[in-house]
N, CA, C and O atoms as a GROMACS GRO file, in nm:
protein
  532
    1UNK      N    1   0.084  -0.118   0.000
    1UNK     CA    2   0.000   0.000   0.000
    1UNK      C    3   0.090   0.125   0.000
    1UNK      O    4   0.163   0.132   0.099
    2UNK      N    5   0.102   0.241  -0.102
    2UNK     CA    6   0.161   0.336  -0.110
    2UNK      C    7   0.134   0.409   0.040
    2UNK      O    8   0.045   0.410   0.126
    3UNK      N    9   0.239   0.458   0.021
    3UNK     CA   10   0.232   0.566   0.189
    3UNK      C   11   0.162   0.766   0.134
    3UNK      O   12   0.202   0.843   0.046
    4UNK      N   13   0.094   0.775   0.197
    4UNK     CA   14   0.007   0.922   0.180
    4UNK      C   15   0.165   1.011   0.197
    4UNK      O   16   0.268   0.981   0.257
    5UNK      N   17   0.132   1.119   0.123
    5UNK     CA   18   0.223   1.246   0.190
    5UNK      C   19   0.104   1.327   0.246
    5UNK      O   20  -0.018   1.318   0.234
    6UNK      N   21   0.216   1.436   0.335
    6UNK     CA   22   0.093   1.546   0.401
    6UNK      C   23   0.008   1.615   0.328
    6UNK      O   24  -0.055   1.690   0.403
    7UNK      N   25  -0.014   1.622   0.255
    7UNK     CA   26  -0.081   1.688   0.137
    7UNK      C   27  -0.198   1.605   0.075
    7UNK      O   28  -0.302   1.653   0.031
    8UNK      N   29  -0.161   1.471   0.078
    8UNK     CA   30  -0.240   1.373  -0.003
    8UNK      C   31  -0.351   1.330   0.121
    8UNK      O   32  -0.470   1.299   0.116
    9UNK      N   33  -0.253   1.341   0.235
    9UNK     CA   34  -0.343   1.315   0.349
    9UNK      C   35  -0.444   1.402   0.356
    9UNK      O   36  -0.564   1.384   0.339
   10UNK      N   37  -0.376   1.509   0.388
   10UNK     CA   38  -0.515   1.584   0.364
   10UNK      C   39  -0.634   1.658   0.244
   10UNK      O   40  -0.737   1.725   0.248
   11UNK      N   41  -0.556   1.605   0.156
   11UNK     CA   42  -0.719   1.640   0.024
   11UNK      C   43  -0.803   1.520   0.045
   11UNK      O   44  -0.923   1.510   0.018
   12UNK      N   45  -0.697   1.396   0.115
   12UNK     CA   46  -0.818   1.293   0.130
   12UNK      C   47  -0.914   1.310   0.267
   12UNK      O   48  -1.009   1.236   0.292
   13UNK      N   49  -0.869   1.425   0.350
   13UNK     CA   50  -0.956   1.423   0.436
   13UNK      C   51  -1.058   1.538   0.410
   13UNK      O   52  -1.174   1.535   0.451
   14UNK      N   53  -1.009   1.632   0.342
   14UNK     CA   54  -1.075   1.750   0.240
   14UNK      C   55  -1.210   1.651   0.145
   14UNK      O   56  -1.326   1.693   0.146
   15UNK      N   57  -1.172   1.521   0.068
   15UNK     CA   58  -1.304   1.505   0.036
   15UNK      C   59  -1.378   1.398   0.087
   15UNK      O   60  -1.480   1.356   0.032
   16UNK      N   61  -1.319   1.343   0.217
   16UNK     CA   62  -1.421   1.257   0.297
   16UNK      C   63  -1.527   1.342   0.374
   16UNK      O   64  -1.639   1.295   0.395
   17UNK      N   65  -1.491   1.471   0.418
   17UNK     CA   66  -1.584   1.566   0.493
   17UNK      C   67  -1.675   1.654   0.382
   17UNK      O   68  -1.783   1.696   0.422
   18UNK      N   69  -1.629   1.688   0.220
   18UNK     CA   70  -1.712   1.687   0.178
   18UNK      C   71  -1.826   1.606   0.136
   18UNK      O   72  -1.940   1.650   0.118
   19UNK      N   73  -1.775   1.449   0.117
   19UNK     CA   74  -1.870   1.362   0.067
   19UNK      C   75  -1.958   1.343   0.215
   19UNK      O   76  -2.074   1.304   0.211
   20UNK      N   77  -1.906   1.367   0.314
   20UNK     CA   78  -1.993   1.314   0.453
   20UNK      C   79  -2.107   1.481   0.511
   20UNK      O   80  -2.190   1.488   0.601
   21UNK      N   81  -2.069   1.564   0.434
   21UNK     CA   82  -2.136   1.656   0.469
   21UNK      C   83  -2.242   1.693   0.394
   21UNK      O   84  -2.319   1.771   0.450
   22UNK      N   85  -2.276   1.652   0.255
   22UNK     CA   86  -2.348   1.700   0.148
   22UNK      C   87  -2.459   1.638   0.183
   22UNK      O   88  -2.472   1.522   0.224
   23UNK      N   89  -2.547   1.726   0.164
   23UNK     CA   90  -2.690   1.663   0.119
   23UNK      C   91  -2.731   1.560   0.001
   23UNK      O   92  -2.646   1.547  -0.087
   24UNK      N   93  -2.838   1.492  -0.012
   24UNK     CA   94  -2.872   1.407  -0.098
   24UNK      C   95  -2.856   1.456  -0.205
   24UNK      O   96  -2.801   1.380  -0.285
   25UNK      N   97  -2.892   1.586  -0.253
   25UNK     CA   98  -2.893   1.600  -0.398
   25UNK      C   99  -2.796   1.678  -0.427
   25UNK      O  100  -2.775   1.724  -0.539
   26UNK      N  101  -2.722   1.700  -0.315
   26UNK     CA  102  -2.509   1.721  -0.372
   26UNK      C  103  -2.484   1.589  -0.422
   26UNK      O  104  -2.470   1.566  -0.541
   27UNK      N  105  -2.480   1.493  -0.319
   27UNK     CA  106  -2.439   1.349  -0.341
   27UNK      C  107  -2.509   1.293  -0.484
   27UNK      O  108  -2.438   1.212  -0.543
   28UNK      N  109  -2.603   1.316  -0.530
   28UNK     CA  110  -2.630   1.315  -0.689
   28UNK      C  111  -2.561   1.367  -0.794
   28UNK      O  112  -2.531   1.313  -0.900
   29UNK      N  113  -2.541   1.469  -0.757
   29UNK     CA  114  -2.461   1.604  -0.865
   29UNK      C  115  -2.335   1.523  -0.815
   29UNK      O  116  -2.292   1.481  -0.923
   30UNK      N  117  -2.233   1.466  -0.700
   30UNK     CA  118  -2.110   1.402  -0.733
   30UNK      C  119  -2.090   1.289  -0.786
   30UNK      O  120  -1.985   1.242  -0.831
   31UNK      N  121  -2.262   1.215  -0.774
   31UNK     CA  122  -2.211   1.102  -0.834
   31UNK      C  123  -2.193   1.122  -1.026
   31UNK      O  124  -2.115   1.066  -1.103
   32UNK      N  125  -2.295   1.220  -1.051
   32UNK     CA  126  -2.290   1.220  -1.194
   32UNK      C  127  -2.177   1.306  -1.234
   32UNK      O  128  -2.153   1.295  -1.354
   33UNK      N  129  -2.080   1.409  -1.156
   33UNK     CA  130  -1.951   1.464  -1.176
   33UNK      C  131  -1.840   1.332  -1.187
   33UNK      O  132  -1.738   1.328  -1.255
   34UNK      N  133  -1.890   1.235  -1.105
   34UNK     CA  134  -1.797   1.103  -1.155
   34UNK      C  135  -1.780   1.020  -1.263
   34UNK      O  136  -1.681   0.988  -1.328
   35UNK      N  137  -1.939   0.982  -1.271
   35UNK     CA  138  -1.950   0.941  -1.434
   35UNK      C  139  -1.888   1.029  -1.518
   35UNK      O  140  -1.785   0.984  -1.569
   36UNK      N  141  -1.919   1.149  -1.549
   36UNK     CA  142  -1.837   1.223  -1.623
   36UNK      C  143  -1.696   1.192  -1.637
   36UNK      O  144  -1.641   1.134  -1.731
   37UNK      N  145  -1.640   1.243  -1.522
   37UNK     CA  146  -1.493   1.247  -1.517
   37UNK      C  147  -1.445   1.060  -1.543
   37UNK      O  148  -1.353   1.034  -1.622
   38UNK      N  149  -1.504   0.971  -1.483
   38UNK     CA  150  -1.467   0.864  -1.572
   38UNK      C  151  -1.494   0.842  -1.698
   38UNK      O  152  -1.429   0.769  -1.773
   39UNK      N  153  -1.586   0.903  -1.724
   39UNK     CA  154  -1.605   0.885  -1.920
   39UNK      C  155  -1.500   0.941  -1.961
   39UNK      O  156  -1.432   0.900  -2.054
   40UNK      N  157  -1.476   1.053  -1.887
   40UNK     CA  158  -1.346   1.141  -1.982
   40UNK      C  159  -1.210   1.069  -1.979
   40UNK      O  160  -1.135   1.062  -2.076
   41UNK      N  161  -1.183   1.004  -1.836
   41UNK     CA  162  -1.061   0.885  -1.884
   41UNK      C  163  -1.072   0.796  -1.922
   41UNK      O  164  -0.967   0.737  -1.948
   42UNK      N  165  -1.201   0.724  -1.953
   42UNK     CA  166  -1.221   0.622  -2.040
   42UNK      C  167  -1.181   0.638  -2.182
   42UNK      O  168  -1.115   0.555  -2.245
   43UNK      N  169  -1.234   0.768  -2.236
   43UNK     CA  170  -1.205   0.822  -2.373
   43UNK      C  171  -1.106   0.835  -2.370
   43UNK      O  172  -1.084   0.742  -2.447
   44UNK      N  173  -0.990   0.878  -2.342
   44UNK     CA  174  -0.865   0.924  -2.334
   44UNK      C  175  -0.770   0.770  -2.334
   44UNK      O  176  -0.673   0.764  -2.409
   45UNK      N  177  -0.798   0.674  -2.264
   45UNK     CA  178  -0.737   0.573  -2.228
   45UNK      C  179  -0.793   0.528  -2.383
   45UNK      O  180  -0.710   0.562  -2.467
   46UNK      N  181  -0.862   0.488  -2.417
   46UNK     CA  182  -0.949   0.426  -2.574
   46UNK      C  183  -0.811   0.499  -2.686
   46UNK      O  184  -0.742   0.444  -2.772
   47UNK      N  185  -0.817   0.636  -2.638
   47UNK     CA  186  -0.744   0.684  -2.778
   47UNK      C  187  -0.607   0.679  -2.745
   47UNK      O  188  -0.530   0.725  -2.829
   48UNK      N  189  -0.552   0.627  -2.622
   48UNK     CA  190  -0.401   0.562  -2.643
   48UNK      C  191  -0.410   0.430  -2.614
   48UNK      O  192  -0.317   0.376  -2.553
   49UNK      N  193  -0.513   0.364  -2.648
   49UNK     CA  194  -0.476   0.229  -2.661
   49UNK      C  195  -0.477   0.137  -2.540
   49UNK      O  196  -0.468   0.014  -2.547
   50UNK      N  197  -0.493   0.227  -2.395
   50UNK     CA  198  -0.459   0.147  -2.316
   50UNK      C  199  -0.638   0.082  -2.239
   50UNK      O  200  -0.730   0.136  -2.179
   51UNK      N  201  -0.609  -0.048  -2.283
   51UNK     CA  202  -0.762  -0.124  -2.294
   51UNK      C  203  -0.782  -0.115  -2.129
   51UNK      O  204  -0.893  -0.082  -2.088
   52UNK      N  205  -0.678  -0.143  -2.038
   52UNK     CA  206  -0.716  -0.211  -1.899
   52UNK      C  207  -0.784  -0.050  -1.867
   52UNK      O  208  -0.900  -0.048  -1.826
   53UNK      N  209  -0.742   0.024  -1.878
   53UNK     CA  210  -0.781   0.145  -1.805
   53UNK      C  211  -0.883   0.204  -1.834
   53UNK      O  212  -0.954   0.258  -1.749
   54UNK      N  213  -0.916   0.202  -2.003
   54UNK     CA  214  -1.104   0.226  -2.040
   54UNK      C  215  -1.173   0.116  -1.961
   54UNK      O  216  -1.269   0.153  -1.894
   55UNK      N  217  -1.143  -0.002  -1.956
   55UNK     CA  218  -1.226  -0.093  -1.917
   55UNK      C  219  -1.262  -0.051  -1.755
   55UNK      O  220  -1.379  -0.038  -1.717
   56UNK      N  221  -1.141  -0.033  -1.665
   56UNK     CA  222  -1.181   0.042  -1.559
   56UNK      C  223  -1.272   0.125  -1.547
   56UNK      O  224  -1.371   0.125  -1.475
   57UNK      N  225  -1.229   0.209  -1.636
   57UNK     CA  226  -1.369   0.338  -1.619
   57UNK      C  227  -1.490   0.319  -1.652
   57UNK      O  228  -1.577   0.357  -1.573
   58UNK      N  229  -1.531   0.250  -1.786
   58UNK     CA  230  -1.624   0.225  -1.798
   58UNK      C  231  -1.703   0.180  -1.695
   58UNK      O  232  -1.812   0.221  -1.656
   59UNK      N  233  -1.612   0.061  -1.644
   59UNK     CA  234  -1.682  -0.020  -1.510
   59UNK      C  235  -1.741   0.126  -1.388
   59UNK      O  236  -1.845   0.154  -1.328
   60UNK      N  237  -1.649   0.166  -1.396
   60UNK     CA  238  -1.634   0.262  -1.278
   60UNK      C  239  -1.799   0.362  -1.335
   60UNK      O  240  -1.869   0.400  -1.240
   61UNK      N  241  -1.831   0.383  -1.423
   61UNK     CA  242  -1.911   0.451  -1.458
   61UNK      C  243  -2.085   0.366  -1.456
   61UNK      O  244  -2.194   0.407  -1.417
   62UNK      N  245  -2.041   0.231  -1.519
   62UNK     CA  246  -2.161   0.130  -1.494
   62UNK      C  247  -2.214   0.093  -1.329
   62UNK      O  248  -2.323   0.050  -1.293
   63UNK      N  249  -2.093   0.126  -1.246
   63UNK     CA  250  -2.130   0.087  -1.125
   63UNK      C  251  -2.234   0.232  -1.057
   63UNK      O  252  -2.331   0.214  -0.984
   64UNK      N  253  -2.185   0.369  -1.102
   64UNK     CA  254  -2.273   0.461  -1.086
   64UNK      C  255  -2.412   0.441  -1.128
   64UNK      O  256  -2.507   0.418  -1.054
   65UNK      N  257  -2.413   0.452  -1.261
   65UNK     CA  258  -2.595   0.441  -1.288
   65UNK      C  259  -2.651   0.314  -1.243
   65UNK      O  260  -2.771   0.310  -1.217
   66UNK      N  261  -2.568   0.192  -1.227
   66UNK     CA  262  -2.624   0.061  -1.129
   66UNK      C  263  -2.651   0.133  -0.977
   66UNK      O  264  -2.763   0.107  -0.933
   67UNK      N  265  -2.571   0.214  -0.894
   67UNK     CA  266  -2.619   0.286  -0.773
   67UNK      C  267  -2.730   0.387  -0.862
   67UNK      O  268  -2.817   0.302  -0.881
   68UNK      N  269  -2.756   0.450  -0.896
   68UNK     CA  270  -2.891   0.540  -0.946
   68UNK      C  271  -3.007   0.463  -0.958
   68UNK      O  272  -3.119   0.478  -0.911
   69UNK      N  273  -2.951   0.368  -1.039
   69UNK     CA  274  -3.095   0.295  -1.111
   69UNK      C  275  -3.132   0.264  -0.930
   69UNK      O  276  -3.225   0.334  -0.890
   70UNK      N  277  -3.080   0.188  -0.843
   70UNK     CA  278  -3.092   0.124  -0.741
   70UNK      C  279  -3.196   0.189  -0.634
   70UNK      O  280  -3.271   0.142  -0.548
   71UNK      N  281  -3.157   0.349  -0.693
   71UNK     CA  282  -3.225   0.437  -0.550
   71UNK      C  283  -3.372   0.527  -0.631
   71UNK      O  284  -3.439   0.618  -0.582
   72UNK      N  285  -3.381   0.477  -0.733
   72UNK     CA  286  -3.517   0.535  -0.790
   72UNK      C  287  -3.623   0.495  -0.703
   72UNK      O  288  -3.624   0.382  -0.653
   73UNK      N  289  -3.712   0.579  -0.683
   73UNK     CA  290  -3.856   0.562  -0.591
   73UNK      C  291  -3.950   0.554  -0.710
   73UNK      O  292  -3.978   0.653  -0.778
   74UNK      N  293  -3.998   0.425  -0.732
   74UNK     CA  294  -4.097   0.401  -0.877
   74UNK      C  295  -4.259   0.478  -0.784
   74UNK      O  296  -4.360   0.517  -0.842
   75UNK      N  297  -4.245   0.479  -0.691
   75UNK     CA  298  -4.401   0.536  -0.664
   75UNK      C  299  -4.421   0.660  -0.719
   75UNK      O  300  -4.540   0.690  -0.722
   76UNK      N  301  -4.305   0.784  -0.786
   76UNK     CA  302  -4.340   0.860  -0.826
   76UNK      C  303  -4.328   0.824  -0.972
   76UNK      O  304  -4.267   0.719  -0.993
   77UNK      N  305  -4.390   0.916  -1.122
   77UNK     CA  306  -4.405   0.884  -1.241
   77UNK      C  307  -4.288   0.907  -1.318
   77UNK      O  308  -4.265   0.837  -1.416
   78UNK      N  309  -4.189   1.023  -1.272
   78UNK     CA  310  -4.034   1.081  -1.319
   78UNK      C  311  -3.934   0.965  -1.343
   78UNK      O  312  -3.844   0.956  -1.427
   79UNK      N  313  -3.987   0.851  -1.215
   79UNK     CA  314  -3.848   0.762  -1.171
   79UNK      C  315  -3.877   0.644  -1.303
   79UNK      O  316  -3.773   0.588  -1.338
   80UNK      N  317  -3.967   0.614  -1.357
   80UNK     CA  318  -3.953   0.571  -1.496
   80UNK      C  319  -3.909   0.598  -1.567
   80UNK      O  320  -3.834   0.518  -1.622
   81UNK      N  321  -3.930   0.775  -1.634
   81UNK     CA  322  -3.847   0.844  -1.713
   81UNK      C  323  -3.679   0.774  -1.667
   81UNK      O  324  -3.604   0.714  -1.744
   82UNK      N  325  -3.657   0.802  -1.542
   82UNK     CA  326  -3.492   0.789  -1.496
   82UNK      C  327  -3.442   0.668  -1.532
   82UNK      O  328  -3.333   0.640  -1.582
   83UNK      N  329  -3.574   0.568  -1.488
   83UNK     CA  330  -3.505   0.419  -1.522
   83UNK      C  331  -3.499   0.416  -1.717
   83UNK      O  332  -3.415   0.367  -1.793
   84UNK      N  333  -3.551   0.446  -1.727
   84UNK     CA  334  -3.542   0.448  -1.913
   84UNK      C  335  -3.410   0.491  -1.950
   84UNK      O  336  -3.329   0.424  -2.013
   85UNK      N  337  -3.393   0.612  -1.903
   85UNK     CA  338  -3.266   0.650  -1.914
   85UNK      C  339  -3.114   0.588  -1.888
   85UNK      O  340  -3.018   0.562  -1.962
   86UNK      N  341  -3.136   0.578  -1.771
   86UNK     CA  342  -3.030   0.484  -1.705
   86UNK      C  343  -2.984   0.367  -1.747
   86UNK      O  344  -2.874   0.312  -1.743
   87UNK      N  345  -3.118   0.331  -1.799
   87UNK     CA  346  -3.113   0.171  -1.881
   87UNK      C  347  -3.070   0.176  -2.000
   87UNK      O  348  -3.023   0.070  -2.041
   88UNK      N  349  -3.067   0.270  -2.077
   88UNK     CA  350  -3.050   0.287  -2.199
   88UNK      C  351  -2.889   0.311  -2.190
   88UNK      O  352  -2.825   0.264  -2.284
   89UNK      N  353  -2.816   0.378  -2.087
   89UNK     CA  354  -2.716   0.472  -2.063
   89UNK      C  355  -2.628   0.316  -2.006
   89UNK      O  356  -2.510   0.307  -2.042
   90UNK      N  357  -2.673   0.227  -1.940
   90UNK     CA  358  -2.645   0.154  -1.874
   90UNK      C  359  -2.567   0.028  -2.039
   90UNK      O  360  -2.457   0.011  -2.092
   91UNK      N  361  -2.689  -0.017  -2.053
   91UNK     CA  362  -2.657  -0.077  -2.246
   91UNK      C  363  -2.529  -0.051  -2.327
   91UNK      O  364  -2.438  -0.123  -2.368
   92UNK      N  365  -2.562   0.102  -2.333
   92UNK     CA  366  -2.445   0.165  -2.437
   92UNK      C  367  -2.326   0.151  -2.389
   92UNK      O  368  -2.235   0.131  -2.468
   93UNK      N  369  -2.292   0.160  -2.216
   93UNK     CA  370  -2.184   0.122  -2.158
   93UNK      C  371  -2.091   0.014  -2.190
   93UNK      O  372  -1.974   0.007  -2.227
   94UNK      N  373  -2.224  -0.102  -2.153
   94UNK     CA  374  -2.179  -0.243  -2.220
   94UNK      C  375  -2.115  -0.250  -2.354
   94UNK      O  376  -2.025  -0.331  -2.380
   95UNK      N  377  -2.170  -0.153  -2.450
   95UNK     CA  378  -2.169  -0.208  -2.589
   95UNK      C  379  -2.002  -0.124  -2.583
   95UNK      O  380  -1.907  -0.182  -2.634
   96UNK      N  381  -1.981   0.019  -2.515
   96UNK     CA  382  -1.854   0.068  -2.563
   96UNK      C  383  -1.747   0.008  -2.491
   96UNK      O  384  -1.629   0.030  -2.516
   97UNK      N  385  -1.786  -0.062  -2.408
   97UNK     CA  386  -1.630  -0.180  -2.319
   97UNK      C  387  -1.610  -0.256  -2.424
   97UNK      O  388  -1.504  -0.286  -2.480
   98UNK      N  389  -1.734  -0.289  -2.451
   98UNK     CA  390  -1.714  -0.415  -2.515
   98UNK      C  391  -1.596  -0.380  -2.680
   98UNK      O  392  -1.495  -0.436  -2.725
   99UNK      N  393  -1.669  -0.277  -2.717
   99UNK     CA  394  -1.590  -0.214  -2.857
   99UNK      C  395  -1.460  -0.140  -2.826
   99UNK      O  396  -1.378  -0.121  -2.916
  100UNK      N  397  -1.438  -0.093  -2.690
  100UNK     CA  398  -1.388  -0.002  -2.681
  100UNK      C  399  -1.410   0.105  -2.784
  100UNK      O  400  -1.317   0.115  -2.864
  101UNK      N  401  -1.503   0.180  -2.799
  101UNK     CA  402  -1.601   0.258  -2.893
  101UNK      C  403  -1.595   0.385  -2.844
  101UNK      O  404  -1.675   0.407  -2.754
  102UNK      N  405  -1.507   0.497  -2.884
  102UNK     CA  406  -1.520   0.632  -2.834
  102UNK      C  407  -1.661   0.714  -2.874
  102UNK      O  408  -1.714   0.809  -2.816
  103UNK      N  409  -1.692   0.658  -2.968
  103UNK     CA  410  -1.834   0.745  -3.053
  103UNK      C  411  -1.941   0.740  -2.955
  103UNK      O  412  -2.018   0.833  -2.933
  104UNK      N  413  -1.943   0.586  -2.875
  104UNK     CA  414  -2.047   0.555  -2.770
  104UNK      C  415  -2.026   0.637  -2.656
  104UNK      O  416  -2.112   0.691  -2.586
  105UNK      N  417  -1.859   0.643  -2.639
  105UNK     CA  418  -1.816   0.669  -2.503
  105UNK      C  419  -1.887   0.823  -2.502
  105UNK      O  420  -1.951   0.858  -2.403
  106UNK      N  421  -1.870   0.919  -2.629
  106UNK     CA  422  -1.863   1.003  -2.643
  106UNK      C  423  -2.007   1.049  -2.625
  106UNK      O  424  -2.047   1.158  -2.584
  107UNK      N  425  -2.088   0.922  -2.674
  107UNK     CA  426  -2.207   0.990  -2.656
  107UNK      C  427  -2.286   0.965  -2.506
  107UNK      O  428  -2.357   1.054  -2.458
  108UNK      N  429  -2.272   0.888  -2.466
  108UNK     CA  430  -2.309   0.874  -2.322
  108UNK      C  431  -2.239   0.993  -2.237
  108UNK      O  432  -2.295   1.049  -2.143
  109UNK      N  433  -2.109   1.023  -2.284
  109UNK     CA  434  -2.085   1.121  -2.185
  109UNK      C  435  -2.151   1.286  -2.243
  109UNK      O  436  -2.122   1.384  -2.175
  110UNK      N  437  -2.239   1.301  -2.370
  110UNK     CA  438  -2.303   1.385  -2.353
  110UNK      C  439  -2.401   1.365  -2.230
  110UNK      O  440  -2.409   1.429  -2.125
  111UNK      N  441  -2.482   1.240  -2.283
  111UNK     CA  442  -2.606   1.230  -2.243
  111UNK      C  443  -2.581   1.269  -2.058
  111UNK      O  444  -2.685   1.307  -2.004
  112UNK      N  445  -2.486   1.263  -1.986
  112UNK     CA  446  -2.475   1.277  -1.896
  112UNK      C  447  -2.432   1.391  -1.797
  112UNK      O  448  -2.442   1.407  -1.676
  113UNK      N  449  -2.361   1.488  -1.941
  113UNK     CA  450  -2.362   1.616  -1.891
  113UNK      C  451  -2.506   1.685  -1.924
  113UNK      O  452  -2.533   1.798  -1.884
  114UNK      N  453  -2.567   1.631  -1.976
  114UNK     CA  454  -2.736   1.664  -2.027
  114UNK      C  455  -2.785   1.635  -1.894
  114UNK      O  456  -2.836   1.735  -1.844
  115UNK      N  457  -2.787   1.530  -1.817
  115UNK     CA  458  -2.894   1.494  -1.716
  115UNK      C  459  -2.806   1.565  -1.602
  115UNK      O  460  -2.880   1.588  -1.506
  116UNK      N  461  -2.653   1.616  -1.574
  116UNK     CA  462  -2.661   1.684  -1.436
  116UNK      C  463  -2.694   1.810  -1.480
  116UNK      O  464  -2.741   1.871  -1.384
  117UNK      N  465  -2.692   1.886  -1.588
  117UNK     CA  466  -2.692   2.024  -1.592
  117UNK      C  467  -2.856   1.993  -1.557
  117UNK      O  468  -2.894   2.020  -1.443
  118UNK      N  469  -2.923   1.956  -1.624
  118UNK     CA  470  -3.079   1.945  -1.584
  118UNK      C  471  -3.093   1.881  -1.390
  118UNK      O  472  -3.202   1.894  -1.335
  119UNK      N  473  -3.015   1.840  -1.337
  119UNK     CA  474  -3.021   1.778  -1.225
  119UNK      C  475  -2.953   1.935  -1.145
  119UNK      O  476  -2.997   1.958  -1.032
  120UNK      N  477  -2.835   2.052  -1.213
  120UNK     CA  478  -2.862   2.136  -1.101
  120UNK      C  479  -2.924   2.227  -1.167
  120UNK      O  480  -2.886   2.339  -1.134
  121UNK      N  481  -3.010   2.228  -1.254
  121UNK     CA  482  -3.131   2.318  -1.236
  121UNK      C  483  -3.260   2.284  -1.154
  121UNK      O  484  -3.325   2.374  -1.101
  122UNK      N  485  -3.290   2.180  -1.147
  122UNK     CA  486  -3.380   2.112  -1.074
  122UNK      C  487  -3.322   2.127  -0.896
  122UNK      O  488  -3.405   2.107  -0.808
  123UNK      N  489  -3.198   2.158  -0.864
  123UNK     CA  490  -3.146   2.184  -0.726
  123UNK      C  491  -3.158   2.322  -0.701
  123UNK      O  492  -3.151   2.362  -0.585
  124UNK      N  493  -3.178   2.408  -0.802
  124UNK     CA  494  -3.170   2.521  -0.808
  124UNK      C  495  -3.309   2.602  -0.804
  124UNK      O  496  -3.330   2.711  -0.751
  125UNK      N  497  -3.385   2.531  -0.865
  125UNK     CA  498  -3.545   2.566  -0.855
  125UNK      C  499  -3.549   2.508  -0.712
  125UNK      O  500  -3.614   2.590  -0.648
  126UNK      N  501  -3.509   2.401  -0.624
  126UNK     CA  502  -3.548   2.387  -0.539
  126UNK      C  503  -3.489   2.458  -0.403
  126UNK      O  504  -3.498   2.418  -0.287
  127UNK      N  505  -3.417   2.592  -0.460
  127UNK     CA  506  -3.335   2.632  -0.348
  127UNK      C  507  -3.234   2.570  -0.249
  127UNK      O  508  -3.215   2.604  -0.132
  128UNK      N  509  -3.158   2.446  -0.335
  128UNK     CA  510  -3.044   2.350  -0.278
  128UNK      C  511  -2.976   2.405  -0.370
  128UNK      O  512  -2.987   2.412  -0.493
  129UNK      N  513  -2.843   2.474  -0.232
  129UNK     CA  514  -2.755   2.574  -0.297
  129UNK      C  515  -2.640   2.457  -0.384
  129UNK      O  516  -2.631   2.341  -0.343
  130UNK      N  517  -2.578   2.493  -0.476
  130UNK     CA  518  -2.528   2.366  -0.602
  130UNK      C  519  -2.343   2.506  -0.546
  130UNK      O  520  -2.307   2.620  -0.576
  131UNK      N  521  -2.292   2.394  -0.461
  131UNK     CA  522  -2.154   2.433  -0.472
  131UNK      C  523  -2.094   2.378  -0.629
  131UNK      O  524  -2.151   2.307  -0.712
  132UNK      N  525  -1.942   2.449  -0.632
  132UNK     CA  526  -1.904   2.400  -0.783
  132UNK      C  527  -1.966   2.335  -0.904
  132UNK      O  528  -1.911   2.248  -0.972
  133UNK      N  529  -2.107   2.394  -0.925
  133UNK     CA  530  -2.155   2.373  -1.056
  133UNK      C  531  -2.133   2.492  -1.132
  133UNK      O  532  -2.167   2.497  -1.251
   0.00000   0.00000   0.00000
């Protein structure tokens, strides 16, 4: 196990108190700032070739919308819309590991800066203040 420096120590304690302090629909907006940011090294890893590390991300990104899909409340009518989505978003994942496919990668990671920008406007109509958006 690598040893922390003082510095590393503390951004890791910098984002355990952010992730332990946020409200639910921060903790949404980080999980979909993750998908993102793993799509973006997924793509990047695809266009040098290095397979183990898209495959990581991808994973890393399928395991997010697998936690989303997980926490939908079907008693309301929206959380269908979400599961449609997710499911669809979830698919294309599969299909761009599988291809290692930047066109897919590329497009899921629209579709996903599409659903947080709509996710902090929806925080924003609700008067949940949206740090770093």
């Amino acid at each position: 196990m690598p040893v922390l420096t003082t510095q590393q120590k503390a951004y890791a304690q910098y984002k355990n108190n952010k992730i332990m302090s946020a409200s639910k629909p921060e903790l949404t907006l980080m999980l979909y700032d993750g998908a993102i940011k793993f799509l973006n090294i997924a793509d990047f890893a695809i266009e040098k070739n290095d397979i183990f590390k898209a495959h990581e991300n991808i994973v890393k990104t399928e395991k997010i919308i697998e936690y989303l899909r997980s926490t939908l409340d079907m008693k309301y009518p929206v959380a269908q819309d979400f599961e449609n989505m997710y499911s669809y978003i979830a698919r294309r994942l599969v299909e761009a590991n599988i291809a290692k496919d930047r066109e897919i990668v590329a497009e899921v990671n629209k579709h996903m800066h599409a659903i947080r920008d709509n996710w902090v406007e929806v925080m924003k109509a609700n008067h949940v203040m949206v740090k770093d958006a």
